[in-house]
C-alpha positions in Angstrom: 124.2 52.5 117.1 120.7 53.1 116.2 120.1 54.5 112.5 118.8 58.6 112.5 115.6 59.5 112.3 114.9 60.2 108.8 114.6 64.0 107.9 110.3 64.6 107.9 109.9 68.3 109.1 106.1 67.8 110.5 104.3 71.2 111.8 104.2 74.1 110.4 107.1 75.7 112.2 109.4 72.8 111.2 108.0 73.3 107.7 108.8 76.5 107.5 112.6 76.3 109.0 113.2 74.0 106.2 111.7 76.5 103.4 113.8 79.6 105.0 117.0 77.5 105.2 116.6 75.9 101.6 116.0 79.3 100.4 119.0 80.6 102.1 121.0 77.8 99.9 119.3 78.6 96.7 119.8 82.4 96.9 123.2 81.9 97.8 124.3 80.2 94.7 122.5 82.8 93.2 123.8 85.7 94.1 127.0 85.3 96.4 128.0 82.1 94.8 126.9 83.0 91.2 130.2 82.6 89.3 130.4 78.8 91.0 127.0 78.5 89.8 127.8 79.3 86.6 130.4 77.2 86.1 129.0 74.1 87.2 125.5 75.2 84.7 127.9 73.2 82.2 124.9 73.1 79.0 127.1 70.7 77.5 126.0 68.4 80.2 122.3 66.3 80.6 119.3 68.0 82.4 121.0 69.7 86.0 118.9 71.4 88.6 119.5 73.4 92.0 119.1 72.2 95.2 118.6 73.7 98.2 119.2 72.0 101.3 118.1 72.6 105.0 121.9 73.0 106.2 121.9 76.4 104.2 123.6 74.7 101.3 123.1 74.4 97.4 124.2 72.1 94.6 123.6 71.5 91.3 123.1 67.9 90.3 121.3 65.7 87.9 117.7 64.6 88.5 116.9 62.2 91.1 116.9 58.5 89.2 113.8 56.8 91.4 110.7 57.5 90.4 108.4 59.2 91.6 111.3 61.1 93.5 111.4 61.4 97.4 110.2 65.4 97.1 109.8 67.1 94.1 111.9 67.8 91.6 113.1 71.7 90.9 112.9 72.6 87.3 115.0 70.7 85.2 117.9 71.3 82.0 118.4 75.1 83.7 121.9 75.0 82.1 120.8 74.6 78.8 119.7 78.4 79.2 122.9 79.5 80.5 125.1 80.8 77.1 121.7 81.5 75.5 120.7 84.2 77.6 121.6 87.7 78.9 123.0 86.3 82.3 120.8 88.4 84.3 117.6 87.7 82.8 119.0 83.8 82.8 119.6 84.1 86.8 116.1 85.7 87.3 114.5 82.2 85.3 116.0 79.8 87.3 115.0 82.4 90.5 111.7 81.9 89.5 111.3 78.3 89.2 113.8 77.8 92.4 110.7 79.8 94.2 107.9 77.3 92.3 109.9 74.8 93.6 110.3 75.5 97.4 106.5 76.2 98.0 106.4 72.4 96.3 108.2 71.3 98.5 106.6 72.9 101.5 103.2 71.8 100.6 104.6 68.3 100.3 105.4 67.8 103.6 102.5 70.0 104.7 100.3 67.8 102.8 98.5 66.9 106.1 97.6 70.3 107.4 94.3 71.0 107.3 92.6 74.6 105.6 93.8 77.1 108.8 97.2 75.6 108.9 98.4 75.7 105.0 96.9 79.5 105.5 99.7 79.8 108.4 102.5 78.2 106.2 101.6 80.4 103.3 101.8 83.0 105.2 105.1 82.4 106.8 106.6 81.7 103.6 104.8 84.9 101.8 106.4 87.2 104.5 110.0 87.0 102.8 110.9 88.2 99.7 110.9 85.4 97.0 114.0 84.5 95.5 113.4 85.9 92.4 112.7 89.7 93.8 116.2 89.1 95.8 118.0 88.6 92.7 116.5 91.3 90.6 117.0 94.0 93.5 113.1 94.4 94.0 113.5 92.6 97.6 115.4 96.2 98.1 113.0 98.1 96.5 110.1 96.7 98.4 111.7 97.6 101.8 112.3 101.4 100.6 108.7 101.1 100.0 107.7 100.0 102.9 110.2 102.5 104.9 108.1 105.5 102.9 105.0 104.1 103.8 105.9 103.7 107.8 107.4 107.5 107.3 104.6 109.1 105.8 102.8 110.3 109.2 105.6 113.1 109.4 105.7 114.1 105.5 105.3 117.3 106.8 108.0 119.3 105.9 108.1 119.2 102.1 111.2 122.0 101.4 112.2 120.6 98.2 110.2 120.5 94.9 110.4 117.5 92.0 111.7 119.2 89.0 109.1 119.4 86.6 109.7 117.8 83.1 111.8 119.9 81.2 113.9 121.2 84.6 115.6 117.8 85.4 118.6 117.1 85.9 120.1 113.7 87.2 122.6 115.3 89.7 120.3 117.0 91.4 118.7 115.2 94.2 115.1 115.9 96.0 113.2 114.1 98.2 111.4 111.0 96.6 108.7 111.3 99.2 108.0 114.2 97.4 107.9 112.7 94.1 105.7 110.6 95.5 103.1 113.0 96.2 103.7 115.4 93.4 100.0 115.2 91.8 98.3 114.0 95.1 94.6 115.5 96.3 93.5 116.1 99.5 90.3 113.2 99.7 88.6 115.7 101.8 89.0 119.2 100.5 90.4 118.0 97.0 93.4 120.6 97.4 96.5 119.7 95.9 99.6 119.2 97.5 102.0 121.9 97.5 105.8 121.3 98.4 106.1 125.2 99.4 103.8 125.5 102.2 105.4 122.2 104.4 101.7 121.1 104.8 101.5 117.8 107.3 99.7 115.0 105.2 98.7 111.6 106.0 97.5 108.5 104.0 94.7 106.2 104.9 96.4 102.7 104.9 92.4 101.4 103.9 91.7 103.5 100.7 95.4 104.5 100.2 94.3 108.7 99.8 95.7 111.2 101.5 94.7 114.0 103.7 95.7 117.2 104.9 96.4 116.7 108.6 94.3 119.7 109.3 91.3 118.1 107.1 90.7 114.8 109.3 92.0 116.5 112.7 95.3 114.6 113.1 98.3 116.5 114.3 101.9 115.4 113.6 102.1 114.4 117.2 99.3 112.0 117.0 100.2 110.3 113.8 103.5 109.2 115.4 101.3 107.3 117.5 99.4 105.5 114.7 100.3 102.4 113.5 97.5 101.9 110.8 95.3 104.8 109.9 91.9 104.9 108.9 90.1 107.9 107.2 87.2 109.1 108.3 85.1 107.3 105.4 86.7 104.4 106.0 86.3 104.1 109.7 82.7 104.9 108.8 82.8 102.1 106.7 84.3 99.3 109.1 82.0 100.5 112.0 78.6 99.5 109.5 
């Protein structure tokens, strides 16, 4: 029986299966697993560290003892931390070093590419949440972002208005689009926006202002069919 091919993920695709799938592991014992990870973060014990492992797995394990090591090595003594810390703020540390760690690894194998094909990885990698915003909830917070941002072509109707300082109360929900746009300008007539008159706006995804639909000619209709807007200024711009 011949011996298996040792494990050498080569292109950029292969590379970047094995980052997703060690990531998987990692933010598993971080978040699903996290009381088994605690326990076995024993700070009485020598330096440990977290693996992740491209079968979706995770373990935490000493240091490897050949030097220099096969890949790198994640951050080690992480349970040193562990009764020494708020947990939360503990987990988030060893997030942060578990996402140092698998673009290390990456760039290990990838050592090879040339410019235009570590661009590619990076930008494979960069197009999921790192560990550390997973665990700290801002992987959730980035999507709401992003799902105001792809929703803002119909902000149209506005029929609720943000209470104003000294009116707020915590049970009372509004729109947070509106919130949002609460002290926002027209960047062509400089009007503000106003909740009560269910105005159609639209932000330029160049510049970032906003518009009154009625100020750059675009209807409700025709936003839906937008997928990146340009003002005026900065269409001006791009065609220079």
């Amino acid at each position: 029986m011949e011996n298996a091919a040792p494990y050498n993920p080569r292109t950029v695709e292969e590379i970047f299966t094995d980052f997703k799938k060690r990531r998987a592991g990692m933010v598993k014992a971080l978040t699903e697993d996290v009381e088994q990870f605690c326990n076995e973060c024993d700070p009485d014990k020598e330096n440990l560290c977290l693996y992740g492992f491209p079968d979706e797995s995770w373990e935490v394990n000493f240091p490897a003892e050949e030097v220099p090591p096969e890949l790198p090595e994640p951050a080690l003594g992480i349970n040193f931390a562990r009764d020494g810390m708020e947990r939360k703020a503990w987990l988030s540390l060893v997030a942060v070093h578990s996402d140092a760690w698998l673009i290390a690894v990456a760039f290990f194998y990838g050592a090879h590419f040339d410019r235009a094909d570590r661009k590619r990885l990076f930008s494979l990698m960069n197009s999921l949440p790192t560990i550390y915003d997973t665990v700290t909830g801002k992987k959730q917070a980035q999507e709401k972002t992003n799902g105001n941002s792809s929703s803002k072509r119909a902000s149209s109707a506005k029929s609720k208005k943000p209470p104003s300082s000294d009116e707020e109360d915590e049970d009372s929900p509004y729109d947070e689009d509106e919130e949002e746009h609460g002290d926002t300008f027209c960047g062509t007539c400089n009007g503000p926006y106003n909740a009560d008159k269910k105005e159609f706006w639209i932000g330029c995804d160049t510049c970032q202002k906003w518009f009154h639909g009625s100020c750059v000619k675009v209807t409700p209709a025709r936003a839906e069919h937008i997928k990146q807007y340009k003002c005026p200024s900065c269409s001006k711009r791009a065609r220079v």
